[in-house]
N, C-alpha and C positions, 0 to 999 in steps of 0.2 A: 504494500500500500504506500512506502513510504516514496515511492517510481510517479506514483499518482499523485498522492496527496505530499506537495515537496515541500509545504511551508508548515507551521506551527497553525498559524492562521486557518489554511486549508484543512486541514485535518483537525479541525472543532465540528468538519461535518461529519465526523464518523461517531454513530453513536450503536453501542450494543442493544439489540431488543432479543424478546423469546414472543413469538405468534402462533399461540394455540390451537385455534381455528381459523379456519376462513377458506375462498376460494379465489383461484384466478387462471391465467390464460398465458402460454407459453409462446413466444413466435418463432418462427425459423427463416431469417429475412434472407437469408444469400442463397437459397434455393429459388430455381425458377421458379418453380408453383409453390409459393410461401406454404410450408406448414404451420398448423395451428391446434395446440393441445389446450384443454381446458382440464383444470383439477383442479379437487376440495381436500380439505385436510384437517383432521379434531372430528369432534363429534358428527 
């Protein structure tokens, strides 16, 4: 992260979480016919 995030500054945006649940939607942009997954996850 640190290649990324090169400042003290920039890297106040890295913040640790834990996401229990929820759902969302994967892309696959560099294929010609874009793939698209959808997942849930928790209860």
């Amino acid at each position: 992260m640190y290649e990324i995030y090169t400042t003290d500054e920039s890297r106040q945006a890295l913040t640790v979480f834990q996401i229990y649940e929820g759902i969302g939607e994967w892309f696959d942009l560099p294929k010609k016919a874009i793939e698209r997954f959808g997942f849930s996850f928790g209860k």
